[in-house]
DOFI-64934 format. One line per 8 residues: number of its first residue (from 1); for each residue x, y, z of N, C-alpha, C, O. Coordinates in Angstrom, 1 decimal, padded with zeros to 4 digits. Example, Ala and Ser with C-alpha at 12.3 -4.5 7.8 and 13.67 -1.06 7.14 Angstrom:
# DOFI-64934
1> 013.2/-005.7/007.8/012.3/-004.5/007.8/013.2/-003.3/007.8/014.2/-003.3/008.5 | 012.8/-002.2/007.1/013.7/-001.1/007.1/012.9/000.0/007.9/013.4/001.1/008.0
***
This chain:
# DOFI-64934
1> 043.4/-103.7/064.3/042.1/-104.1/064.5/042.0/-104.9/065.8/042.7/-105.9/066.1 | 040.6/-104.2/066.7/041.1/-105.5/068.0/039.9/-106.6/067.5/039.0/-106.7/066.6 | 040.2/-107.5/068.9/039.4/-108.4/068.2/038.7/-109.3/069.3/038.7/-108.1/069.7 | 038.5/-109.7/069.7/037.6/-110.4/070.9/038.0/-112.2/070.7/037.2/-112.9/070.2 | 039.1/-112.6/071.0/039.7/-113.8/071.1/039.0/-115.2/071.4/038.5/-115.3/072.5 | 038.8/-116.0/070.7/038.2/-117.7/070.6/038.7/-118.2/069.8/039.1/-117.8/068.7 | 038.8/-119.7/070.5/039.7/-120.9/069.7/039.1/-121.1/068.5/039.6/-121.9/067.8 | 038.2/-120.6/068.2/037.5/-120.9/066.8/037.3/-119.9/066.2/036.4/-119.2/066.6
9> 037.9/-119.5/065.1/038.7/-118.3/064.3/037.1/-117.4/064.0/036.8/-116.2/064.2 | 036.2/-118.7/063.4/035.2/-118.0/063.2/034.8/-117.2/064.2/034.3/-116.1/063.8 | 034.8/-117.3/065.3/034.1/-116.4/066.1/034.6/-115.4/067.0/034.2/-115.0/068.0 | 035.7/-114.9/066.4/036.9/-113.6/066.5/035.9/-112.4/066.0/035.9/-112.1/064.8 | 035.0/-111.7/067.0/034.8/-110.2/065.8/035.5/-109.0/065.7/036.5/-108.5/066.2 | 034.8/-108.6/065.2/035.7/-106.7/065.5/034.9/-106.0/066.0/033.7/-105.9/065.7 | 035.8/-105.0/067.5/034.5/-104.1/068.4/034.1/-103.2/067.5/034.6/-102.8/066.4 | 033.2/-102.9/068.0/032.5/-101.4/067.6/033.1/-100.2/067.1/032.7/-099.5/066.1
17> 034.3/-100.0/068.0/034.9/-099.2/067.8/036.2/-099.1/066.4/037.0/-098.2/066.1 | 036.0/-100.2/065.8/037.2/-100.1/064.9/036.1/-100.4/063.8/036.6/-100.9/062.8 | 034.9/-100.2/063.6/034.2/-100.9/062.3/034.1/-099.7/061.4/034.5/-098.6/061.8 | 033.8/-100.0/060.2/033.5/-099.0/059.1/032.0/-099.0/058.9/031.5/-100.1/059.0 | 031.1/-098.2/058.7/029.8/-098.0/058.1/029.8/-098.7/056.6/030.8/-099.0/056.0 | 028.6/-098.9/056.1/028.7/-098.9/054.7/027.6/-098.3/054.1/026.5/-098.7/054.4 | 027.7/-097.5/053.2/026.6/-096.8/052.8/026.3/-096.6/051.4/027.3/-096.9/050.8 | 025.4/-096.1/050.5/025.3/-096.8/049.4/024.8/-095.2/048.7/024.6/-094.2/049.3
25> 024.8/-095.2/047.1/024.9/-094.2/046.8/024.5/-094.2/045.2/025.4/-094.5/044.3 | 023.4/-094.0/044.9/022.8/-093.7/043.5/023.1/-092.7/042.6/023.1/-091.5/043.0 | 023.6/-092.9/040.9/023.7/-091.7/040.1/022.9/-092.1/039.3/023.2/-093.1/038.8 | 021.8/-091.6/039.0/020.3/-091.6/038.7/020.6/-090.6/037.1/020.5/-089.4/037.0 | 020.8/-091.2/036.3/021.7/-091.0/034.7/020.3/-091.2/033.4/019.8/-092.1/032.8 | 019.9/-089.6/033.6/018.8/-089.5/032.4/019.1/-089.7/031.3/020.2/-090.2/031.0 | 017.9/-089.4/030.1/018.2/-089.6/028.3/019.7/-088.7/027.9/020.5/-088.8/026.9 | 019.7/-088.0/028.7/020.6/-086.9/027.9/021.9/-086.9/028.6/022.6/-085.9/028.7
33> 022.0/-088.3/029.2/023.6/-088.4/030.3/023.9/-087.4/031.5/024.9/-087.3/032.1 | 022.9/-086.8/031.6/023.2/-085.9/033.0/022.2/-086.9/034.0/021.2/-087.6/033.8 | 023.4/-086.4/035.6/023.5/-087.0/036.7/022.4/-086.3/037.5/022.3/-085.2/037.2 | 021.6/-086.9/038.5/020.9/-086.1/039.2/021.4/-086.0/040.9/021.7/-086.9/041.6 | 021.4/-085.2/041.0/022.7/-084.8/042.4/021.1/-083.8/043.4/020.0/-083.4/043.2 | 021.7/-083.9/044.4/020.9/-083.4/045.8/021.7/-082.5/046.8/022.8/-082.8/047.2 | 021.0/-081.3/047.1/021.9/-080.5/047.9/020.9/-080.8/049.0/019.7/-080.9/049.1 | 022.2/-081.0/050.0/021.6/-082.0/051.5/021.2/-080.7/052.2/021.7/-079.6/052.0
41> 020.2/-080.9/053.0/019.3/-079.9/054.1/020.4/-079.7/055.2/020.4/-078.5/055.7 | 021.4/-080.6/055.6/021.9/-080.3/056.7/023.2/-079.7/056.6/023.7/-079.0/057.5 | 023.7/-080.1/055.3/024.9/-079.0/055.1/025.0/-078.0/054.2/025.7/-077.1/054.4 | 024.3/-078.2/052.9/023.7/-077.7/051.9/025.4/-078.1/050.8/026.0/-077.3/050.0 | 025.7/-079.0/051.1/026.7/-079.8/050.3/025.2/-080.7/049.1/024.2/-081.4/049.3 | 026.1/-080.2/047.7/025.8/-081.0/046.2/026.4/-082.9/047.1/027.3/-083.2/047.8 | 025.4/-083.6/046.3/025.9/-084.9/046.7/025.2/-085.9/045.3/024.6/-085.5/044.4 | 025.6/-087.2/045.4/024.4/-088.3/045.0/023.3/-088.6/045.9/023.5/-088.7/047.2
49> 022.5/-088.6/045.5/021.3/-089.2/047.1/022.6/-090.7/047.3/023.3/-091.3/046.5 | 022.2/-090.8/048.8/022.7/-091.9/048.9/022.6/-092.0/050.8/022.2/-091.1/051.6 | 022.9/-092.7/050.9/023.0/-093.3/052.7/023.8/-094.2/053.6/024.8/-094.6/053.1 | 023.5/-094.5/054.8/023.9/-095.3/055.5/023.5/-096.8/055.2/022.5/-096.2/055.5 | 023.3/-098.0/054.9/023.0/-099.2/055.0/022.0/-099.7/056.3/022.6/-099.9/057.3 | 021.3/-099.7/056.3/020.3/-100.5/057.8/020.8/-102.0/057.7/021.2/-102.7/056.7 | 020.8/-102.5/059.4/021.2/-103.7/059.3/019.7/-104.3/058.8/018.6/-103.8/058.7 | 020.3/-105.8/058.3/019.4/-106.3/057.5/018.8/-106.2/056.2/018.2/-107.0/055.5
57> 019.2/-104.9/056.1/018.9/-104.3/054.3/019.7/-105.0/053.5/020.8/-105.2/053.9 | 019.3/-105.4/052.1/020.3/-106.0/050.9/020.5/-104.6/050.5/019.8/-103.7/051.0 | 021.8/-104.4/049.3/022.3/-103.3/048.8/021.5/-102.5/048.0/021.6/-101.2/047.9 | 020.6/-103.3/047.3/019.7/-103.1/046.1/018.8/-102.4/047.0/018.8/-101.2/046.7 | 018.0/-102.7/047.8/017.1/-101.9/049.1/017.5/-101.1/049.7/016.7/-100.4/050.2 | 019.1/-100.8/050.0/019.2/-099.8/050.8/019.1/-098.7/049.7/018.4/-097.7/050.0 | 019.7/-098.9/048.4/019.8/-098.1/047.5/018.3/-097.4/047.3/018.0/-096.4/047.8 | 017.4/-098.2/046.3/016.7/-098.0/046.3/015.7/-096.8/047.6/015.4/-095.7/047.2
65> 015.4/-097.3/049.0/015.0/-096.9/050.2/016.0/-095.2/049.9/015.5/-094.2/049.3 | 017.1/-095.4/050.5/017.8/-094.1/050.3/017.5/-092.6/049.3/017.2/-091.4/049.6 | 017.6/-093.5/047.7/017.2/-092.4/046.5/015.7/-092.2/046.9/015.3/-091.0/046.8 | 014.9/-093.1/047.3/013.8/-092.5/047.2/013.6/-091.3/048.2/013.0/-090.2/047.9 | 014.3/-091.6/049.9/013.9/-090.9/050.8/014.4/-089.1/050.4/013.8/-088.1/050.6 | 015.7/-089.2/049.8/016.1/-087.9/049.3/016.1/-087.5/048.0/016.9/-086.6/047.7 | 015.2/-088.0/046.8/014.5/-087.5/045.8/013.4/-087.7/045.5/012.9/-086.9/044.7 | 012.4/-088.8/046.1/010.9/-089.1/046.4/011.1/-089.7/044.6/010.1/-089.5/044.0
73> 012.3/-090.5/043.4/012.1/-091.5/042.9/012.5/-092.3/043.1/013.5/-092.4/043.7 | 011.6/-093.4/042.3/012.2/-094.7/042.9/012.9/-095.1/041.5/012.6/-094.5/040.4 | 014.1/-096.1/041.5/014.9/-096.0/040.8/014.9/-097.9/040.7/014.1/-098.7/041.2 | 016.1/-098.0/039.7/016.3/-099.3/039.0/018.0/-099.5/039.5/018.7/-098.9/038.7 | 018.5/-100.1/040.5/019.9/-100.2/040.4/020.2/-101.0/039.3/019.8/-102.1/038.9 | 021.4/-100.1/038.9/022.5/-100.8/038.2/023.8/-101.4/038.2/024.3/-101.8/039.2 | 024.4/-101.5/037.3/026.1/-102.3/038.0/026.9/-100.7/039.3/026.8/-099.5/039.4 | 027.6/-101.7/039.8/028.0/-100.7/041.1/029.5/-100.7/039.8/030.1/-101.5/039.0
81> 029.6/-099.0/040.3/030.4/-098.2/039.5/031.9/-097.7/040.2/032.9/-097.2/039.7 | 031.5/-098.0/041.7/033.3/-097.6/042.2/032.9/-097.6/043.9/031.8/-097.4/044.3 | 033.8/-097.8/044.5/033.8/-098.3/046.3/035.3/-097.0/046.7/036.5/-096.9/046.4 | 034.3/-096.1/047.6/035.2/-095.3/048.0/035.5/-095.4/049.8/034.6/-095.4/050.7 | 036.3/-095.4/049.9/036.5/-095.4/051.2/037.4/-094.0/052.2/038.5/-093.5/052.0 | 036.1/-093.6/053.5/036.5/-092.1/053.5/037.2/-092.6/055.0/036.7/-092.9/056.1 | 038.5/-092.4/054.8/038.9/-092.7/055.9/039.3/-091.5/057.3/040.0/-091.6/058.3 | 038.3/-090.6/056.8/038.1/-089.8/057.9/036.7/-090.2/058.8/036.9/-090.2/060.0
89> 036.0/-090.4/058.5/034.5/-090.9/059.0/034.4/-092.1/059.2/033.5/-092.6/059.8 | 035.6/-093.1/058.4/035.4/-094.3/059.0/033.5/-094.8/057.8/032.4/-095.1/058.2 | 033.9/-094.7/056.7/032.5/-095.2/055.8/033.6/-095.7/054.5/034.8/-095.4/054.0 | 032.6/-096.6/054.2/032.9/-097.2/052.9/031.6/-096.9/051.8/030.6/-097.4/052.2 | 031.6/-096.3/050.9/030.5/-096.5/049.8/030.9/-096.9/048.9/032.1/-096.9/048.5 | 029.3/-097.6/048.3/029.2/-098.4/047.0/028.1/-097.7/046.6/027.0/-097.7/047.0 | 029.2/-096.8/044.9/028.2/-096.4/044.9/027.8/-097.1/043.1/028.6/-097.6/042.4 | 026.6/-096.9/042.8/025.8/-097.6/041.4/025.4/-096.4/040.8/025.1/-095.3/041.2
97> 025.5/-097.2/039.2/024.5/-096.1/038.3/023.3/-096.7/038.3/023.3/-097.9/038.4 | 022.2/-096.0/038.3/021.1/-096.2/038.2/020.0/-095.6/037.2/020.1/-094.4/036.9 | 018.9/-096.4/036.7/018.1/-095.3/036.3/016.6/-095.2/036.8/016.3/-096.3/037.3 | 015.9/-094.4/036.7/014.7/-093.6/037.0/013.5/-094.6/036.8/013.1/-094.8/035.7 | 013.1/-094.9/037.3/011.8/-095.8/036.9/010.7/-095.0/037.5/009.7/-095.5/036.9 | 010.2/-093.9/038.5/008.9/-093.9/038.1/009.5/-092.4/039.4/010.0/-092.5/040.5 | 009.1/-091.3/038.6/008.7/-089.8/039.6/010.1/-088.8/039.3/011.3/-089.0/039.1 | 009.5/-087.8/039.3/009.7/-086.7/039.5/011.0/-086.0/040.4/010.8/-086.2/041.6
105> 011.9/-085.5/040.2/012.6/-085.5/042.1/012.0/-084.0/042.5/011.7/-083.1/041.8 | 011.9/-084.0/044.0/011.4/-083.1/044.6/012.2/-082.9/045.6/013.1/-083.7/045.8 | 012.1/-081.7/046.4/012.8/-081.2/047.8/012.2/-082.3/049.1/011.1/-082.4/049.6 | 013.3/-083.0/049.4/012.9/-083.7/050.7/013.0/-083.4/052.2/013.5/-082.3/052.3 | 012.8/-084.0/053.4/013.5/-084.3/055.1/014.8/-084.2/054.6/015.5/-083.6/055.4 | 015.3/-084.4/053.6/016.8/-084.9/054.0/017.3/-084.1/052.4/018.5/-084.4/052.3 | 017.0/-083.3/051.5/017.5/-082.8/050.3/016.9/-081.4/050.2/015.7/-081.5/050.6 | 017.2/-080.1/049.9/016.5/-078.8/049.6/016.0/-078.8/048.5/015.0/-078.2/048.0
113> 017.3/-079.7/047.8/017.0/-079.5/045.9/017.7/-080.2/045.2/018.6/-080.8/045.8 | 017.5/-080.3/044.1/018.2/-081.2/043.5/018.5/-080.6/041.8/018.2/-079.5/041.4 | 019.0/-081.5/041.2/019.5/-081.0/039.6/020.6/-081.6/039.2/021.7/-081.9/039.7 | 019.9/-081.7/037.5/020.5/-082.6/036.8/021.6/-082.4/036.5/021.2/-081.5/035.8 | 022.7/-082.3/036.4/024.1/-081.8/036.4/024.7/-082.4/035.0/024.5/-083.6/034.6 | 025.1/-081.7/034.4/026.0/-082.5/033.4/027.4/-082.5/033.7/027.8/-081.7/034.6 | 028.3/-083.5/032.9/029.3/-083.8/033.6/030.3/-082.6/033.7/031.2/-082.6/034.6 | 030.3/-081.8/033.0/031.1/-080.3/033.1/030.6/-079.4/034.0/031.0/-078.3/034.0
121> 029.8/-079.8/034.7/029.3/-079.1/036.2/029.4/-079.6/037.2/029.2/-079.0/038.3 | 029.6/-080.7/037.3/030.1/-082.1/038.4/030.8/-081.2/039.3/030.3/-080.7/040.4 | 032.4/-081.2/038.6/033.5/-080.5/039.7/033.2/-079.3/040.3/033.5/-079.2/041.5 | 032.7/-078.4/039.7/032.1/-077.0/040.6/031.2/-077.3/041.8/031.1/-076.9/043.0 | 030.7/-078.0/041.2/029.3/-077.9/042.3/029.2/-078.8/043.8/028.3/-078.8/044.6 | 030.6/-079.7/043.6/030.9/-080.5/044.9/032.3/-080.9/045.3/033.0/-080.7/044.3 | 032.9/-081.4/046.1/034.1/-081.5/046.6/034.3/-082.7/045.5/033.6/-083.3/044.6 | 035.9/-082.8/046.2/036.1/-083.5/045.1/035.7/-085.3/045.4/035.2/-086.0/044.6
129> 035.9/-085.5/046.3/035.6/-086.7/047.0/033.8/-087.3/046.5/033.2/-088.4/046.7 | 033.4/-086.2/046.0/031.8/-086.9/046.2/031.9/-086.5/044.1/031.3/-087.2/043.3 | 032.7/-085.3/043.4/032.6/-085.3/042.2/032.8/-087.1/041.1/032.2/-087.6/040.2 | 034.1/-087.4/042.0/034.6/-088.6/041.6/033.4/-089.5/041.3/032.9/-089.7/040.1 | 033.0/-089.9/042.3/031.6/-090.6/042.4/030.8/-090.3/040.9/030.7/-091.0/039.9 | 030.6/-089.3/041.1/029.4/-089.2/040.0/030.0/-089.2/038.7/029.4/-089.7/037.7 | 031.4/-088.7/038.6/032.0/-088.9/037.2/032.4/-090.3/037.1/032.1/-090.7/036.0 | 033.2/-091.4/037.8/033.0/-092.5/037.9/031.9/-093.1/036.9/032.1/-093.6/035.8
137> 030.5/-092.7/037.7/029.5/-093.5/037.4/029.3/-093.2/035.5/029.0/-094.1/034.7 | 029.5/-091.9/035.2/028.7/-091.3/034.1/030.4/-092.3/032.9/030.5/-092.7/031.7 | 031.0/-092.1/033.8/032.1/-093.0/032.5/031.6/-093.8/032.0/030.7/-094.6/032.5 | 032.1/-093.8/030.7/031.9/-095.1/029.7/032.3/-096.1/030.1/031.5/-097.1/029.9 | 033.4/-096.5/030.9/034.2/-097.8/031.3/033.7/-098.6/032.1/033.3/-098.0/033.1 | 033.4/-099.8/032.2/032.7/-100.8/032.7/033.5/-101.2/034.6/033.0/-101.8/035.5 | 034.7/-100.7/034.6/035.7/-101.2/035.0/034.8/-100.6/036.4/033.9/-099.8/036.1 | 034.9/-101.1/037.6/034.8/-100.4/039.5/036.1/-099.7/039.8/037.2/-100.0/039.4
145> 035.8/-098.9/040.4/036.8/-097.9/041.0/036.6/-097.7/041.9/035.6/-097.4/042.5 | 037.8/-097.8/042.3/038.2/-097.8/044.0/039.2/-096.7/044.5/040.4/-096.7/044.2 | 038.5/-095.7/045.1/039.6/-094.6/045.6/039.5/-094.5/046.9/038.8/-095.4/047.4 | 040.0/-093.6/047.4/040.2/-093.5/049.2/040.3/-091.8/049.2/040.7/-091.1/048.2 | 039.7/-091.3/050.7/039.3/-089.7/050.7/039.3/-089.8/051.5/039.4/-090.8/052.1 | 039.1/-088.0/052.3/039.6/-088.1/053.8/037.9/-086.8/053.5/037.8/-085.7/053.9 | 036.8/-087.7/052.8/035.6/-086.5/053.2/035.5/-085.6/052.1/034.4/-085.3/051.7 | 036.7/-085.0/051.6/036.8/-083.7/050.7/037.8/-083.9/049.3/037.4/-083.5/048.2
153> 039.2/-084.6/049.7/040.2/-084.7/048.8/040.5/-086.5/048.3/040.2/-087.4/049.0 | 041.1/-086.8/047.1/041.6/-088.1/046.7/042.7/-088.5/047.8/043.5/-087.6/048.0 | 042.8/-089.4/048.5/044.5/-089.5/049.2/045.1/-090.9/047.9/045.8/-091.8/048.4 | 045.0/-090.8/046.9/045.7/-091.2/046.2/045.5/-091.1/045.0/046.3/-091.6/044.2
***
């Protein structure tokens, strides 16, 4: 990590070049326990809606902001469900279960389509790096999970 040097520890930062993103990531968990997932416009990769962080945004707002921009609902975050870190892209997500408070999902700018997935369609329909995520979230276990990915695969 480099670091930009002062006698006063506090004010040591880290350049640009070594930072991580952090980006956030909703599993939007109907009556009937299925996940609602988004196939992205730009790759046509199955995902969670989810995003980058804006500076200034709290987590709960980016969340929120994000699900809505790529399913047009607005949602209720809930407990964050597991922190993955892709150490090919240099991102860290947090991502939450959430549920549905008010609309419909539709095709967005940023989603073609979307659909409710149940958890025995998870693994087919997305790599494995982003399946984790959503099965994560739909677990019963209260516990956060933390894995690491290179984008596509677990590296542990």
């Amino acid at each position: 990590m480099t670091t930009v040097e002062s006698t006063d520890p506090r004010e040591n930062a880290v350049t640009e070049d070594h930072c991580y993103s952090v980006s956030v990531a909703g599993v939007i968990v109907d009556d009937e326990g299925r996940a609602l997932i988004i196939q992205r416009r730009d790759n046509g990769h199955w995902e969670p809606p989810g995003g980058i962080l804006e500076h200034g945004e709290t987590i709960e707002d980016g969340l929120r902001r994000e699900v809505y921009e790529e399913t047009g609902v607005t949602i209720t975050p809930g407990p964050l469900t597991g922190i993955y870190q892709n150490m090919e892209r240099h991102i860290v997500a947090l991502v939450s279960r959430c549920d549905r408070l008010v609309g419909e999902p539709i095709p967005t700018a940023e989603a073609v389509g979307h659909l409710w997935a149940r958890r025995d369609q998870i693994a087919n329909l997305m790599s494995e790096a982003y399946a984790v995520r959503v099965l994560d979230a739909l677990s019963d276990s209260n516990a956060i999970t933390v894995r690491t990915h290179d984008g596509f695969a677990l590296l542990q």
